[in-house]
Backbone as CSV, one residue per row, in Angstrom:
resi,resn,N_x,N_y,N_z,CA_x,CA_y,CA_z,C_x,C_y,C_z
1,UNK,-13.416,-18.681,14.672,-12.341,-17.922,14.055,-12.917,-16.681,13.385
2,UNK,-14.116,-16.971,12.625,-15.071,-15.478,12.526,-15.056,-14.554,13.444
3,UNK,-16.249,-15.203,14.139,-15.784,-14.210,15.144,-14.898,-13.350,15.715
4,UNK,-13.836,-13.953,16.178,-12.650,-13.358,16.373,-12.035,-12.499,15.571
5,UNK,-11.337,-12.945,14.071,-11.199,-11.499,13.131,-12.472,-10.824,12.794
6,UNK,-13.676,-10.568,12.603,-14.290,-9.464,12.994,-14.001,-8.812,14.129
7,UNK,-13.873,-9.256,15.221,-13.621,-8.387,16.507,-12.609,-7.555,16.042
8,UNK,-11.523,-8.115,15.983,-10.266,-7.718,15.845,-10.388,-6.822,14.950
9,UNK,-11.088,-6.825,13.386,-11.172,-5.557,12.664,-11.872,-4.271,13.145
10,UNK,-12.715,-4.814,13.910,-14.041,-3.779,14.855,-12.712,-3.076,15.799
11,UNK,-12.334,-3.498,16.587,-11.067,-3.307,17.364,-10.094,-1.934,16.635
12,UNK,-10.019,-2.523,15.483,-8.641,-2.114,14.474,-9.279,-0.752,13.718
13,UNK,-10.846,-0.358,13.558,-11.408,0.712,13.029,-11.395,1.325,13.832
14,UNK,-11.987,0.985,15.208,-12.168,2.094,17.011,-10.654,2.712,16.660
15,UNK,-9.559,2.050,16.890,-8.226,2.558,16.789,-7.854,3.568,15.973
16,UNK,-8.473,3.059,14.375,-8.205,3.991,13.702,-8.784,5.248,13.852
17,UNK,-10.794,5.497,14.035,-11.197,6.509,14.349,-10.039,7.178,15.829
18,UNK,-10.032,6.812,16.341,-9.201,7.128,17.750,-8.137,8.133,17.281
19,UNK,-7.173,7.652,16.456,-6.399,8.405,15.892,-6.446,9.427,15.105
20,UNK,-7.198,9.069,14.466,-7.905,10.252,13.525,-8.260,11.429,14.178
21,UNK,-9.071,11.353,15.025,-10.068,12.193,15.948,-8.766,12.922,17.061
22,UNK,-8.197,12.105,17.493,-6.704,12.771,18.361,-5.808,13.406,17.357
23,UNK,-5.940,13.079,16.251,-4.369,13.732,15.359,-5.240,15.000,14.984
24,UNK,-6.545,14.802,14.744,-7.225,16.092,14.026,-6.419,16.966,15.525
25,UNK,-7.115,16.641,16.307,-6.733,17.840,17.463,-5.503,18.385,17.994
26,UNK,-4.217,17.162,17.586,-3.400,17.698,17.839,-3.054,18.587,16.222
27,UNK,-3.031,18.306,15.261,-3.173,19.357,14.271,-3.808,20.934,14.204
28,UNK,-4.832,20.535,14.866,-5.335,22.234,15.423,-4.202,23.154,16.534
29,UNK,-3.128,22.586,17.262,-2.256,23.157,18.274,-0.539,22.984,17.680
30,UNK,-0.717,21.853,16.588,0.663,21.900,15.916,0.232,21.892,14.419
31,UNK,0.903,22.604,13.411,0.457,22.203,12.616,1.462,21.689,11.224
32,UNK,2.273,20.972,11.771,3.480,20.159,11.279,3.100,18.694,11.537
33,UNK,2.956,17.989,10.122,2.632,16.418,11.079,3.666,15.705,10.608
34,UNK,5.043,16.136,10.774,5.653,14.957,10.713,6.382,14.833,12.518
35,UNK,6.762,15.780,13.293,6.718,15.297,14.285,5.810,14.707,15.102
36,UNK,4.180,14.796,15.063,3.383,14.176,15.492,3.673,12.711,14.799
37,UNK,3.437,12.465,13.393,3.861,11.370,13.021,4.792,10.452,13.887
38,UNK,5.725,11.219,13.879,7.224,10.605,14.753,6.881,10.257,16.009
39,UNK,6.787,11.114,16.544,6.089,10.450,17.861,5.078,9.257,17.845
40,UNK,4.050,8.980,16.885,3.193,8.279,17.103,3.521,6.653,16.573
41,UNK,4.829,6.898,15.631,5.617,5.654,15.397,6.182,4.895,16.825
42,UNK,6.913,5.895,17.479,7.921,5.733,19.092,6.761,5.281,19.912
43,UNK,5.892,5.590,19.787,4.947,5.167,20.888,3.990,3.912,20.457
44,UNK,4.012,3.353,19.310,3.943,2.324,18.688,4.793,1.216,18.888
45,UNK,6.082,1.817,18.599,7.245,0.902,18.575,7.248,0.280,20.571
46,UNK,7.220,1.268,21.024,7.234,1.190,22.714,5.998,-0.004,22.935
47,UNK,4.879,0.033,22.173,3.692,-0.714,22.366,3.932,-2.215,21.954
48,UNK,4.806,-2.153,20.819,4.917,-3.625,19.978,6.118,-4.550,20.961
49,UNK,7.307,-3.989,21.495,8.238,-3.931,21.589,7.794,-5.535,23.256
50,UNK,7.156,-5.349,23.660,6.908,-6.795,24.529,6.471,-8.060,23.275
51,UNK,5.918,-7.744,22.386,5.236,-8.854,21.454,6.596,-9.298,20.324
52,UNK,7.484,-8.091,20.097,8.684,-8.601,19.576,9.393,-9.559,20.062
53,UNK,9.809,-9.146,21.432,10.559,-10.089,22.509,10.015,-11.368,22.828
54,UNK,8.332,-11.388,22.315,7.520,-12.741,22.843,8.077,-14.023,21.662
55,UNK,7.960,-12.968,20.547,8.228,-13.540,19.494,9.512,-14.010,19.292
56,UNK,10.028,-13.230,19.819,11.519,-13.235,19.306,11.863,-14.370,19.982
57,UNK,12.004,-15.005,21.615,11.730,-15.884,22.315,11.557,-16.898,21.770
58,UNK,10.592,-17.415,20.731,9.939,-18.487,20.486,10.878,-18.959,18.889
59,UNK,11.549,-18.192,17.915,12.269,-18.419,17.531,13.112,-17.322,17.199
60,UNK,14.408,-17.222,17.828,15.641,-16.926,17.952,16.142,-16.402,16.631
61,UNK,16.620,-17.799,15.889,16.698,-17.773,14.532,16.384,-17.357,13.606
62,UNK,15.454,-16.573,13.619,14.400,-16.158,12.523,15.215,-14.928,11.273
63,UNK,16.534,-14.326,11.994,16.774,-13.424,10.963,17.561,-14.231,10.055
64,UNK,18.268,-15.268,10.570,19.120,-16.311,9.664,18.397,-16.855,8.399
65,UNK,17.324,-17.083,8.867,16.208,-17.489,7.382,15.907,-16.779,7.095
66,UNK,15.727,-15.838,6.947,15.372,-15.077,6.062,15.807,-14.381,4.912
67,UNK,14.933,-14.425,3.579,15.713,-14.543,2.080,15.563,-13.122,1.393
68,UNK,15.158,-12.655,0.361,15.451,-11.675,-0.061,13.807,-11.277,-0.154
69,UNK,13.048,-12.243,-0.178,11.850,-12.103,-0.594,11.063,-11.309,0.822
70,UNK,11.914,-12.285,1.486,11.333,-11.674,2.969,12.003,-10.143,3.691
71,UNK,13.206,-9.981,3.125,13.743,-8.802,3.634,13.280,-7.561,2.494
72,UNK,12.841,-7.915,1.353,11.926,-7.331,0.621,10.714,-6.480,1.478
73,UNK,9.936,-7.945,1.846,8.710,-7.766,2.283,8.743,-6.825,3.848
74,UNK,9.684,-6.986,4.512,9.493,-6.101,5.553,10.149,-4.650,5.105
75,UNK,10.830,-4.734,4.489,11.536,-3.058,3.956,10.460,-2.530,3.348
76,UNK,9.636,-3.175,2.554,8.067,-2.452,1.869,7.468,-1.821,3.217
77,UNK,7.046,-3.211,3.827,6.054,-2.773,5.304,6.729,-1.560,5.600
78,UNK,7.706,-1.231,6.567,8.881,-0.154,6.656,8.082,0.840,6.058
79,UNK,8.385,1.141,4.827,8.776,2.171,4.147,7.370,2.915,3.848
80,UNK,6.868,1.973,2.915,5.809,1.972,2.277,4.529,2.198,3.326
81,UNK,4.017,0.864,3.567,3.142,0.617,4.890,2.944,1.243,5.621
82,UNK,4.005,1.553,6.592,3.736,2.684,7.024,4.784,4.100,7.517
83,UNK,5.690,4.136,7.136,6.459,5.459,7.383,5.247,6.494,6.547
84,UNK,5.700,5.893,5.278,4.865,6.900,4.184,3.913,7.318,4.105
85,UNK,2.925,5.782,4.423,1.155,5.756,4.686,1.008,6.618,5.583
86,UNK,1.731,6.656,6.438,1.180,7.526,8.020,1.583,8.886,8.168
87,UNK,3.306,9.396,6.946,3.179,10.311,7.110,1.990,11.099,5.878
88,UNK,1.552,10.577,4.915,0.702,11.125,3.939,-0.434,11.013,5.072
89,UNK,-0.924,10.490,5.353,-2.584,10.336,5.838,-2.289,11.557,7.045
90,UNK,-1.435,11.479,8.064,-1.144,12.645,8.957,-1.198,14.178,7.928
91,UNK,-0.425,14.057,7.286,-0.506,15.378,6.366,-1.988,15.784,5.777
92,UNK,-2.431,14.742,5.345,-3.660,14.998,4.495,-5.030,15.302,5.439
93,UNK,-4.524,14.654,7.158,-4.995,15.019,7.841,-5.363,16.218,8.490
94,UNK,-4.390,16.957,8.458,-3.969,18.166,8.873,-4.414,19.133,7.885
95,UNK,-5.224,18.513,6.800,-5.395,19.845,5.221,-6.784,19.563,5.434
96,UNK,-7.657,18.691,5.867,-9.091,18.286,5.447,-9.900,18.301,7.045
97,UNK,-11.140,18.070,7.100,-11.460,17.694,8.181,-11.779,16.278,8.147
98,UNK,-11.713,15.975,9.485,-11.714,14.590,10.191,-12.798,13.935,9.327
99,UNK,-14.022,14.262,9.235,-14.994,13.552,9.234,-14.633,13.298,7.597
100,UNK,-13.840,13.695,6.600,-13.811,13.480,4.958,-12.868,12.746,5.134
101,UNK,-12.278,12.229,6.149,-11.053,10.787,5.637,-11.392,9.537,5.376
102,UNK,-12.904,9.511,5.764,-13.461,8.099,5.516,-13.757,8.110,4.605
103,UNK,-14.212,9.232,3.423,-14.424,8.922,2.284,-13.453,8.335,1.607
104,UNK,-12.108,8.699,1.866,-10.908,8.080,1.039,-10.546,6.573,1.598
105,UNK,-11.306,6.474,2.533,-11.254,4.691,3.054,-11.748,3.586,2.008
106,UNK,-12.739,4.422,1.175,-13.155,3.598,0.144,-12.010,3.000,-1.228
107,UNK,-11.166,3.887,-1.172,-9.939,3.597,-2.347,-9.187,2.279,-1.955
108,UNK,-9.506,2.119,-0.884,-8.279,1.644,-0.248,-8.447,0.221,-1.389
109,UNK,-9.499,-0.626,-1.964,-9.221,-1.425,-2.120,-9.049,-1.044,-3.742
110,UNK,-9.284,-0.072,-4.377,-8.660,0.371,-5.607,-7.371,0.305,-5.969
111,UNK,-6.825,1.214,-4.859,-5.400,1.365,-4.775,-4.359,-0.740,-4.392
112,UNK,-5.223,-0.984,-3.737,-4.675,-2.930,-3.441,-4.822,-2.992,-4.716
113,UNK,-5.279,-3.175,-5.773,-5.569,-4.205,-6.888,-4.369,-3.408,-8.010
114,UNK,-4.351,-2.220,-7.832,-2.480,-2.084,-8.432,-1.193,-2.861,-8.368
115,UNK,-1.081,-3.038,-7.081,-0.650,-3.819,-6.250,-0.566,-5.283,-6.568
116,UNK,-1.593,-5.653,-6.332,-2.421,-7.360,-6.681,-2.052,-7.476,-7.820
117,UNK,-2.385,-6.878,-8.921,-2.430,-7.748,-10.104,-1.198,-7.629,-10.421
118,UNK,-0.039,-6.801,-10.736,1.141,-7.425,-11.199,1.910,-8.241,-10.031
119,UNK,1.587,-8.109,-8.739,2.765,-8.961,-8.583,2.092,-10.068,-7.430
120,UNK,0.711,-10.389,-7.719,0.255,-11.604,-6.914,-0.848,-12.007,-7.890
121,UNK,-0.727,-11.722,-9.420,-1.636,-12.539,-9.992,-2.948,-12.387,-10.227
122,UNK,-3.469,-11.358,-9.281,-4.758,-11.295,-8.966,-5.551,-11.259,-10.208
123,UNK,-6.962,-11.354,-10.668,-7.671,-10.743,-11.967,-8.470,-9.741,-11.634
124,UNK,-8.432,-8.809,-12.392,-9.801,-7.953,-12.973,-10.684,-8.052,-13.160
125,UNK,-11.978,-8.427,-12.469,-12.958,-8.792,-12.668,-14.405,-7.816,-13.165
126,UNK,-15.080,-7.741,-13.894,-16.403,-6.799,-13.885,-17.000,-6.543,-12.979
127,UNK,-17.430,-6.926,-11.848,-17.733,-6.723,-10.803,-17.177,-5.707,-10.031
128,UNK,-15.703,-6.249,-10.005,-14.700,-5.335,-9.269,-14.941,-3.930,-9.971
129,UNK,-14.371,-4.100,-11.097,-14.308,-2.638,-11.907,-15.953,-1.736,-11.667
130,UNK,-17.019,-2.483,-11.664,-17.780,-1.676,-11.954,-17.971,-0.744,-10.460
131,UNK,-17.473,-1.466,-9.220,-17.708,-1.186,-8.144,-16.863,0.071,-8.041
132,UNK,-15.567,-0.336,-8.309,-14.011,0.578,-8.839,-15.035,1.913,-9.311
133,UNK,-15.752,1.969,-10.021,-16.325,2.887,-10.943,-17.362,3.938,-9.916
134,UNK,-18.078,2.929,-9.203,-19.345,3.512,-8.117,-18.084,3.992,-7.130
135,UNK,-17.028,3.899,-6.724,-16.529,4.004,-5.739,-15.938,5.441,-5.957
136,UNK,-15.641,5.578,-7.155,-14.656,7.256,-7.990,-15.666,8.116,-7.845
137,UNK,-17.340,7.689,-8.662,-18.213,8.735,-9.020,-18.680,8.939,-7.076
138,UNK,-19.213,8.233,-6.219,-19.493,8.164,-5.106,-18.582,9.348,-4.356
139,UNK,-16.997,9.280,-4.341,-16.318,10.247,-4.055,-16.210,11.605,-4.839
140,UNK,-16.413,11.140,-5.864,-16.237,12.762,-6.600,-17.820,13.199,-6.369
141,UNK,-18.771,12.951,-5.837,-19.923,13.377,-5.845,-19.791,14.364,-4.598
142,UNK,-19.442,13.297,-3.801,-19.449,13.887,-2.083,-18.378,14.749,-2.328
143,UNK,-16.828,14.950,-2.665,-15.408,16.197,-2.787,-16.276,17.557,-3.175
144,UNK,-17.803,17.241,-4.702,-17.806,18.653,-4.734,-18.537,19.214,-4.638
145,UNK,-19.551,18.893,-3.658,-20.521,19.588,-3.114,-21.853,19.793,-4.041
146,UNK,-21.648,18.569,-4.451,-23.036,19.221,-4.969,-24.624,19.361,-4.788
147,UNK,-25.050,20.392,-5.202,-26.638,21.225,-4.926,-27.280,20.046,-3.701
148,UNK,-26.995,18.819,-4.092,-27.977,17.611,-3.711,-27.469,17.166,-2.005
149,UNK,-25.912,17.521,-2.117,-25.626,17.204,-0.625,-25.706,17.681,0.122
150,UNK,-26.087,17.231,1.445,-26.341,17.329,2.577,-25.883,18.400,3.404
151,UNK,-24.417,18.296,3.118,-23.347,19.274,3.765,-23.007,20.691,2.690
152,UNK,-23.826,20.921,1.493,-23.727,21.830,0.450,-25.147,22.846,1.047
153,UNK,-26.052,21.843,1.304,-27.560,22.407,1.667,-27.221,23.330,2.898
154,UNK,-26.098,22.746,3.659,-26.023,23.522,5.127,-25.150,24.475,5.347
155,UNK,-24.546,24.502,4.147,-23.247,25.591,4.312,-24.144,26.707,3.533
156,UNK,-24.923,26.716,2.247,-25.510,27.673,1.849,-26.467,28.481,2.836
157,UNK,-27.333,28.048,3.511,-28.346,28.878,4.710,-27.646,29.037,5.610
């Protein structure tokens, strides 16, 4: 079962670079990303749309049960997850270059523990925070170029 979700995340990063690397380029020839966005939902939806029906198949019923908690939880996914996620990251895409979006990959689990702790309990741990801490200074090191980086050394000569 290891195995397998590692693959699947290995799988799920290729994808993401994939996109990244294609949206940068279509951003260089359009430079509006919410119709790229749009499109890349439709062609998603077109992709999922056999695994719905597989699903859907196997139980029928499924919108009948479902409670508030759950029609909650998919209107978040929706909205949140990804209308929003995808049109911000497309946008932010379109302002930065490709290769600086991975730095903001690191938040990602900053931004979860907002999330987590009021409404799944989660704790705050020292560990976490201090990492929380290496993870801000780490990015604000690399955003401003400084004397010491790599990509500061090469833009000056």
């Amino acid at each position: 079962i290891s195995f397998l979700g590692n693959l699947l995340f290995i799988i799920a990063m290729l994808g993401a670079v994939g996109q990244t690397l294609i949206g940068k380029k279509l951003f260089n020839k359009y430079p509006d990303p919410l119709p790229i966005t749009f499109y890349a939902f439709i062609i998603g939806a077109f992709s999922f749309f056999p695994l719905f029906i597989i699903e859907y198949l196997k139980n029928p019923g499924w919108l009948g049960n479902l409670d508030m908690a759950g029609g909650f939880g998919i209107f978040y996914g929706v909205v949140f997850s990804s209308l929003l996620a995808y049109v911000f990251y497309d946008w932010g895409l379109s302002k930065i270059n490709a290769s600086e979006t991975g730095i903001f990959n690191y938040l990602m689990p900053l931004t979860a523990i907002l999330i987590a702790v009021p409404f799944f309990g989660e704790k705050l741990t020292i560990p976490f925070i201090l990492g929380g801490i290496l993870v801000i200074l780490g990015i604000f090191l690399t955003e401003r170029r400084s004397p010491f980086h790599p990509l500061y050394k090469h833009k000056k000569n």
